[in-house]
C-alpha angles and dihedrals in degrees: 000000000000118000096194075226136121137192122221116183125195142184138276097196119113111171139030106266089226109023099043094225121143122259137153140137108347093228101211092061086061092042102043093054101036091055086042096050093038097045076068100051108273135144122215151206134200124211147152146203096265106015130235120062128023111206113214125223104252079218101065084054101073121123092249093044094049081053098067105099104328100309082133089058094053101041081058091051106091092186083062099039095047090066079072105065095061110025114177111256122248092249086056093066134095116209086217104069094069149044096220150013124219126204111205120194137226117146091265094064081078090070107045107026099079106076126127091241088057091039096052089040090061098049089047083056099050100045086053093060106249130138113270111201138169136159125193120006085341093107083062073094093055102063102076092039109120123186128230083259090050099252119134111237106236087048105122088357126137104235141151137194140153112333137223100235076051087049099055089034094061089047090248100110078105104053112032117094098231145352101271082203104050089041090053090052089050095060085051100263115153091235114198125170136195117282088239126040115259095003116135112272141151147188126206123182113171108314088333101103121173139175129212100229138317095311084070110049091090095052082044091062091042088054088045101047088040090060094046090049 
């Protein structure tokens, strides 16, 4: 039975574990995809994998970045902002009050995405037959999901996420704490990427939908909300 609800999870981290700078959510990614979702009619929730506070990446706050549809407009919005600064924990959430989950990036979603409760949450959210979607380094939530058969779900998947070339090229080959892209094709996924770097593109396979980097998480939304309409 449809919600008209979705779920968007989002980061606690705040910092590199090794380097010390400064990460958190990319606010466009959230942005992009809750306007997008609630322009149709949708309503959404925010959690992450501990609760409370959601640090943003100073980085996604740049003047030509806030500029980027309408994510300016929201990080001026206090109303918005303010679901920031207590988000709902993942243990706090029932698969059966939405059609779909959404992982949103941000660096620091590497560090925190990985744990067994997400994991088990996801899973949940695929076998019962719900849309899984992520865009960035989102997927980083989909490597230590296992199925009920033991599979893991990205095994023989078409998926996509930040790539390596993305991350070099963003001078963060350095700090971040694996190659999504290379982690995703060890647990079997069919991993494509854009033909050039940070341009829009997504992959759906079934109800696994998943979007390259930031430029995506709008075209991420349109793919999600076209398969629960």
């Amino acid at each position: 039975m449809s919600t008209d609800k979705i779920l968007i999870i989002v980061t606690n981290t705040r910092e590199y574990e090794q380097v010390g700078m400064r990460t958190g959510l990319w606010l466009g990614e959230l942005t992009h995809f809750y306007d997008y979702a609630q322009d149709n009619g949708f309503e959404l929730d925010i959690a992450s994998p501990t609760g409370g506070y959601v640090p943003i990446d100073p980085e996604s706050l740049a003047r030509n970045v806030l500029a980027q549809l309408g994510t300016g407009k929201r990080y001026a919005d206090r109303e918005f902002m303010n679901l920031l600064a207590d988000t709902k924990t993942v243990a706090d959430v029932d698969v059966e009050d939405y059609d779909a989950i959404y992982f949103t990036g941000g660096h620091g979603v590497m560090f925190d995405f990985g744990g067994p409760e997400l994991a088990a949450l996801t899973a949940r959210f695929y076998e019962r037959g719900r849309i899984v979607s992520a865009v960035c380094h989102g997927p980083a939530a989909l490597l230590e999901v296992t199925l009920g058969n033991g599979d893991p779900l990205v095994e023989g998947k078409n998926v996509t996420g930040f790539s390596w070339p993305e991350e070099e090229a963003a001078q963060r080959a350095d700090a971040v704490p694996f190659s999504l892209q290379d982690e995703l094709k060890k647990r079997g996924a069919n991993y494509s990427l854009a033909d050039k770097p940070f341009d829009t593109y997504v992959v759906e396979d079934g109800r696994l939908i998943t979007g390259q980097n930031p430029a995506s998480a709008r075209a991420v939304a349109e793919a999600v909300i076209t398969r629960l309409t």
